[in-house]
C-alpha positions in Angstrom: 90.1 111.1 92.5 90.1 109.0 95.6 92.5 110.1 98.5 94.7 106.5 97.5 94.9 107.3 93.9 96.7 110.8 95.2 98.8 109.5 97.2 100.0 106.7 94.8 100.6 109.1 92.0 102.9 111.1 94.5 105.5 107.8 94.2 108.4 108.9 91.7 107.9 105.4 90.0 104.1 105.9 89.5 104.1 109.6 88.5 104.1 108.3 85.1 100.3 106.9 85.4 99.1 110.1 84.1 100.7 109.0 80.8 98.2 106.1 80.2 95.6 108.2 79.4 95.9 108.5 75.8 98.0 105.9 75.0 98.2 102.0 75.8 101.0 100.6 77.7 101.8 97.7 79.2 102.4 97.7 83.3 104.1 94.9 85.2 104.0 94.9 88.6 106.1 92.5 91.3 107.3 93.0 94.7 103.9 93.8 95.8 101.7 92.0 98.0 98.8 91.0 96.8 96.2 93.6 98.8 98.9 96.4 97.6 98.9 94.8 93.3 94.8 95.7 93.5 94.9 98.8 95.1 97.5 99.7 92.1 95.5 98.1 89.6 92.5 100.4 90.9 94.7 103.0 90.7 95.4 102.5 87.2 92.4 101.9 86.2 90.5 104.8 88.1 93.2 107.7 86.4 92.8 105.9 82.8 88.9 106.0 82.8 89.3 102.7 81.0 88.7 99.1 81.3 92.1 96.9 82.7 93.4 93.2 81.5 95.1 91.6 84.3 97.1 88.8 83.7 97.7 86.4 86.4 100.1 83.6 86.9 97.3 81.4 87.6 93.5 80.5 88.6 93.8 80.8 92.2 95.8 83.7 91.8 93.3 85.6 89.2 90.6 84.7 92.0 92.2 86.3 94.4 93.0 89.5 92.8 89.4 89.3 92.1 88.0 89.3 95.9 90.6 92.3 96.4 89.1 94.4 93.6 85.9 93.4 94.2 86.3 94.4 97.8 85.1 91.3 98.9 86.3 88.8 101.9 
């Protein structure tokens, strides 16, 4: 588990990650910016072991949330 996912589970609001595991639930996610909405999304995704669906407002948003999980500038 990277050093981020750690700390990001340590949130009160994001303890309950660990719950996804076994079980599908939806996540929304506002109030964060954008760099912040992938590093949760890669959060997610690396303590469920399972692919993630993100749905964006629209196609210049999705590609942007793109570059940030891909890592790429």
């Amino acid at each position: 588990m990277s050093v981020l996912n750690q700390e990001l589970l340590k949130i009160k609001e994001l303890s309950g990650l660990r719950e996804f595991e076994n079980n599908r639930f939806p996540v929304y996610i506002t109030g964060l910016a954008e760099t912040s909405r992938a590093h949760l999304v890669a959060s997610i995704k690396e303590n469920i072991k399972r692919p993630v669906v993100i749905i964006c407002s629209d196609e210049r948003y999705g590609e942007i949330m793109k570059k940030n999980l891909s890592g790429d500038r």
